[in-house]
C-alpha positions in Angstrom: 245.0 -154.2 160.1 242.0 -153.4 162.4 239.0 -153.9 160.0 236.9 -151.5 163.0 236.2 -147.8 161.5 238.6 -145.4 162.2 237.6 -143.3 165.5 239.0 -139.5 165.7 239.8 -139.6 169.7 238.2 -136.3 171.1 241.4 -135.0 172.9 242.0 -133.9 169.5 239.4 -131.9 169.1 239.6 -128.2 169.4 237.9 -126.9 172.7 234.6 -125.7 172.4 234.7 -121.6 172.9 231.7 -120.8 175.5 230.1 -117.5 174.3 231.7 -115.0 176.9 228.5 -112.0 178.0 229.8 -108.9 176.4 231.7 -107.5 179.8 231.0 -103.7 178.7 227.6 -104.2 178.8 225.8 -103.5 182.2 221.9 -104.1 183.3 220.5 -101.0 183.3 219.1 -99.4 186.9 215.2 -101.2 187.7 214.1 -97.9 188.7 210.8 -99.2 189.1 211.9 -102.2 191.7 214.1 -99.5 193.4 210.8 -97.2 194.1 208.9 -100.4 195.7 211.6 -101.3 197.6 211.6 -97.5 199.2 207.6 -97.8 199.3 207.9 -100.8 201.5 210.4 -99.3 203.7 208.6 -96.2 204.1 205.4 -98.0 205.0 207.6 -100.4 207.7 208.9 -97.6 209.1 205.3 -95.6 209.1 203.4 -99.1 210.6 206.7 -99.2 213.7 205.8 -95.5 214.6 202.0 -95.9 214.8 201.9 -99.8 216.3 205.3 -100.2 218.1 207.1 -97.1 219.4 208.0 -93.8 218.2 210.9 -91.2 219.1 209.5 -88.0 221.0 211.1 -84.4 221.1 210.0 -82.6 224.6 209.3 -78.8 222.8 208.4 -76.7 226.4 209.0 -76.4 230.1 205.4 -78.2 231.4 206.9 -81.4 232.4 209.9 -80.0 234.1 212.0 -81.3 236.5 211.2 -84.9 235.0 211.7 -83.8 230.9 213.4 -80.7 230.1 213.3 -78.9 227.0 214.9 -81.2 224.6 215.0 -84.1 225.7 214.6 -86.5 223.4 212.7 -89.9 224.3 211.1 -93.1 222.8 207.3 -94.0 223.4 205.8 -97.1 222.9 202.0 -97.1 221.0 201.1 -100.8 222.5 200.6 -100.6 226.1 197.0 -99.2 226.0 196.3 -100.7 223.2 195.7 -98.7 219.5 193.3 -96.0 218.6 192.6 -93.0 216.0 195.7 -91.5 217.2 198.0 -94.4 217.2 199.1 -94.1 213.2 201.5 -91.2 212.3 200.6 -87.7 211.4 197.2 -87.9 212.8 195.6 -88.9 209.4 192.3 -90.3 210.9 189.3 -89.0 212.0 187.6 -89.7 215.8 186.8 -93.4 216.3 185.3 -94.4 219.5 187.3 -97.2 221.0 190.9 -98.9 221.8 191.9 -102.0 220.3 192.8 -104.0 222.8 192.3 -100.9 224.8 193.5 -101.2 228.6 193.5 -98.2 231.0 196.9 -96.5 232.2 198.1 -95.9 235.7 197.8 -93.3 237.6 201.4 -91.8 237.2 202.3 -92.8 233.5 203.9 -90.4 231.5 201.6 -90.0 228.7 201.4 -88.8 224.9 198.4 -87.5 223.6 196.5 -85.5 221.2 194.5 -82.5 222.6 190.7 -81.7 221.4 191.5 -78.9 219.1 194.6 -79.5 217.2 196.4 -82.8 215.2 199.8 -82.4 217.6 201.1 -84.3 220.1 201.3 -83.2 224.5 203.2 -84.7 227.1 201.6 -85.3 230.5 201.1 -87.3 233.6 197.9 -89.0 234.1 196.3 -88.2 237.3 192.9 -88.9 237.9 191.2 -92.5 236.1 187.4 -92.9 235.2 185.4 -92.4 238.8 188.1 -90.2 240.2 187.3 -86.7 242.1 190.2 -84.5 240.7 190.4 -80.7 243.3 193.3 -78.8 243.6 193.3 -76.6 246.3 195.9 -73.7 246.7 198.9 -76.0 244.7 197.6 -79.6 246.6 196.3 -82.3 244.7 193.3 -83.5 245.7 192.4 -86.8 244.6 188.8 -88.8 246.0 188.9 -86.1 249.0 192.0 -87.1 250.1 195.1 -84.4 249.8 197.7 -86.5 247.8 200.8 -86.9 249.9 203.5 -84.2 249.0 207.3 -83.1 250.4 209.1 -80.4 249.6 212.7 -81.3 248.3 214.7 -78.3 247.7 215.0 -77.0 244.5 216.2 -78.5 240.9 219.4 -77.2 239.7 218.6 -77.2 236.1 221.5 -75.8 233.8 220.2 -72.4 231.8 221.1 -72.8 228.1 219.4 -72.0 225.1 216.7 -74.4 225.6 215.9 -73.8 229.2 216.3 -70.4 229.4 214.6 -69.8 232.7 212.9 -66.4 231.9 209.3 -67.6 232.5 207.3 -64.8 234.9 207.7 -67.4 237.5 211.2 -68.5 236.6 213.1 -65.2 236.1 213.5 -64.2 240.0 214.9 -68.3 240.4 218.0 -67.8 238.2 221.1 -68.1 240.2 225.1 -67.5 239.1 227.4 -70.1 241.0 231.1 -69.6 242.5 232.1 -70.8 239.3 230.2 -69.0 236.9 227.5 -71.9 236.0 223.8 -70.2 235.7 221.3 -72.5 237.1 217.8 -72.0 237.2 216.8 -73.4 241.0 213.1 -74.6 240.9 211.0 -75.2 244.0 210.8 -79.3 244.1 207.4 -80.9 245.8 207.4 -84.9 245.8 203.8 -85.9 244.8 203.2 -89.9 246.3 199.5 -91.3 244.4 197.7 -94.1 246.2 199.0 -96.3 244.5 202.4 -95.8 245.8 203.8 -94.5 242.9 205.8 -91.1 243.2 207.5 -88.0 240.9 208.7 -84.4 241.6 207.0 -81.7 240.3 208.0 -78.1 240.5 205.3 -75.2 242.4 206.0 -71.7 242.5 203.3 -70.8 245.5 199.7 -71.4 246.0 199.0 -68.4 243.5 201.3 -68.8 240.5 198.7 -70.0 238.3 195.1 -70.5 237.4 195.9 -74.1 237.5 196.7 -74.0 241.4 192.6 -74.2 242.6 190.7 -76.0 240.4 187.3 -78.4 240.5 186.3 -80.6 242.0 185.3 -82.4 238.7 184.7 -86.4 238.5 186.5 -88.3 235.7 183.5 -89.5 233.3 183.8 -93.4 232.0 186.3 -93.6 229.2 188.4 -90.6 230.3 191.6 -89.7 232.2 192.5 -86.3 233.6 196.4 -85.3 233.0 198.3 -82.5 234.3 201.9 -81.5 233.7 204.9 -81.9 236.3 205.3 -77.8 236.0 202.3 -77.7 237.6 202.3 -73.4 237.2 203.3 -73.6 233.7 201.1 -76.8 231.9 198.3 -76.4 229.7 196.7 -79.5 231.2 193.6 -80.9 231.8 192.8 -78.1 234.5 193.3 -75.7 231.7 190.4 -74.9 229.1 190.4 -75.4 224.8 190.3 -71.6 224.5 193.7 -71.4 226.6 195.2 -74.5 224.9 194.3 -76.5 227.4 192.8 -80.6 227.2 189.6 -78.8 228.3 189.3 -81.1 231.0 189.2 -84.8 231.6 190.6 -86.5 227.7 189.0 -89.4 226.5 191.4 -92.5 226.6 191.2 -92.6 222.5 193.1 -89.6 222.9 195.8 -91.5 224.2 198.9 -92.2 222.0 201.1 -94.1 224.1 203.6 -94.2 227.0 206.8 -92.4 227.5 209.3 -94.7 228.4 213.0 -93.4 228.4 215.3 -90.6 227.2 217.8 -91.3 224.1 219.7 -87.9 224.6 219.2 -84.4 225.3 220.5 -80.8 223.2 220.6 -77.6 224.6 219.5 -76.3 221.7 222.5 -75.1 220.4 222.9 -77.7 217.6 223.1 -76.6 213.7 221.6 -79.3 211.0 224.5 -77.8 209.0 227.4 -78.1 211.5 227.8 -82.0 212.6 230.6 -81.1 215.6 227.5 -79.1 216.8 225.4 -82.1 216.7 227.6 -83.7 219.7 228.6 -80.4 222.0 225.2 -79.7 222.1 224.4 -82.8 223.8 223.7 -82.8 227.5 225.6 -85.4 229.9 223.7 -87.5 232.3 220.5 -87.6 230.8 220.8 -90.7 228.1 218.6 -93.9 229.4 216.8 -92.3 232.0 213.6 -94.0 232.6 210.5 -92.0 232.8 208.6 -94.9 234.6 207.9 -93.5 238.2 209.2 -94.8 241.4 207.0 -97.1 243.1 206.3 -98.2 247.1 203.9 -99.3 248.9 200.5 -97.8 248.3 199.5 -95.7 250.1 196.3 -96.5 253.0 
């Protein structure tokens, strides 16, 4: 007989039960950590539209035949640098300045926020601090010299809801084809800056509009002078407060970015509460296309 002390061998012992989590209780919802985590994407999305880019909806007719009537585009709020108007919903007051402010080129498609009201226009800048801006029976007169211009036809822009083509100056362009398409067949002049860059812009006549002799007027430091590729139907910079207008050359804080392509495009016939019309109201051919003009060699 072993005189060592009995030892109970632990294989004998009954398992331990581990204390199972009641399984019909849940956590209940952290409403408050829900709410800060749609604060924070709120203000992520808010601080990409005012320092990154932005999507753009084209509401009128004064940049045809580059944007159309609902077109729908993305514009970048870096290029020029940031300003007052950079943030979202225009919640600040007039600051003088850019940070790390740079001017534009002569031929950007611009966004920008007019004297007299918190919204948004879309133009083409024209004339840079030091420039003599005339125009002179429909031409473009920049520094005294007439800025090279070709006619090219007319733009066969399709008439729906959107572009409807029953402007004073549009109505008598409205055309039926063989086939039963109405078009609305605009008068196409290819403007060429001096610095080579080049766009079409659409001119009803050398007495269509107020617009067509204007100045001359020099653009004073810190501004840029803008005017719309409709050059008959823009409010612009040719065009006063009073008549909605930029009141003339629009200092570069104003600026609140570049326009740099086109996501897609409705005719205007889309519902918010009918998703099929979400898709047949979308135009073909115009997804991707870049609004960056077409450059040669400047001009001498």
């Amino acid at each position: 007989m072993s005189d060592h002390p009995a030892t109970l061998s632990t294989d004998a012992l009954p398992p331990k039960e581990v204390p199972q989590p009641d399984a019909g209780l849940r956590k209940g919802t952290d409403w408050w950590a829900e709410a800060k985590g749609m604060v924070w994407l709120l203000l992520a999305v808010l601080a990409f539209h005012s320092l990154i880019a932005k999507p753009f909806y084209i509401p009128s007719e004064s940049m045809m035949p580059t944007l159309i009537k609902g077109d729908r585009l993305v514009v970048t709020k870096y290029p020029y640098g940031w300003s007052y108007v950079s943030p979202s919903f225009h919640v600040l007051p007039f600051i003088k300045g850019r940070l790390f402010g740079q001017l534009p080129e002569r031929g950007d498609v611009v966004i920008a926020k007019p004297p007299q009201a918190d919204s948004d226009y879309i133009k083409r800048v024209i004339g840079l601090p030091g420039d003599r801006i005339e125009v002179r029976r429909s031409v473009l007169i920049l520094n005294g010299v007439p800025v090279k211009r070709e006619a090219k036809g007319e733009a066969m822009i399709p008439i729906d809801a959107n572009v409807t083509c029953l402007t004073d100056n549009e109505i008598d362009h409205a055309v039926v084809t063989p086939d039963g398409k109405r078009l609305c067949a605009l008068p196409v002049f290819r403007e060429t800056l001096p610095n080579g860059r080049s766009y079409d812009t659409i001119d009803f006549g050398p007495h269509a509009s107020q617009g067509d002799d204007y100045g001359p007027v020099v653009v004073p430091a810190g501004h840029v002078f803008l005017m719309g590729d409709n050059r008959d139907e823009s409010a612009d910079s040719r065009y006063s407060i009073l008549e909605s207008g930029l009141g003339g050359p629009l200092p570069v804080e104003n600026l609140g970015g570049r326009a740099e392509f086109i996501t897609f495009s409705l005719d205007g016939t889309s519902q918010w509460f009918n998703p099929i019309s979400w898709f047949t109201a979308l135009r073909g051919g115009r997804a991707g296309m870049s609004l960056h003009p077409s450059k040669a060699a400047p001009a001498k």
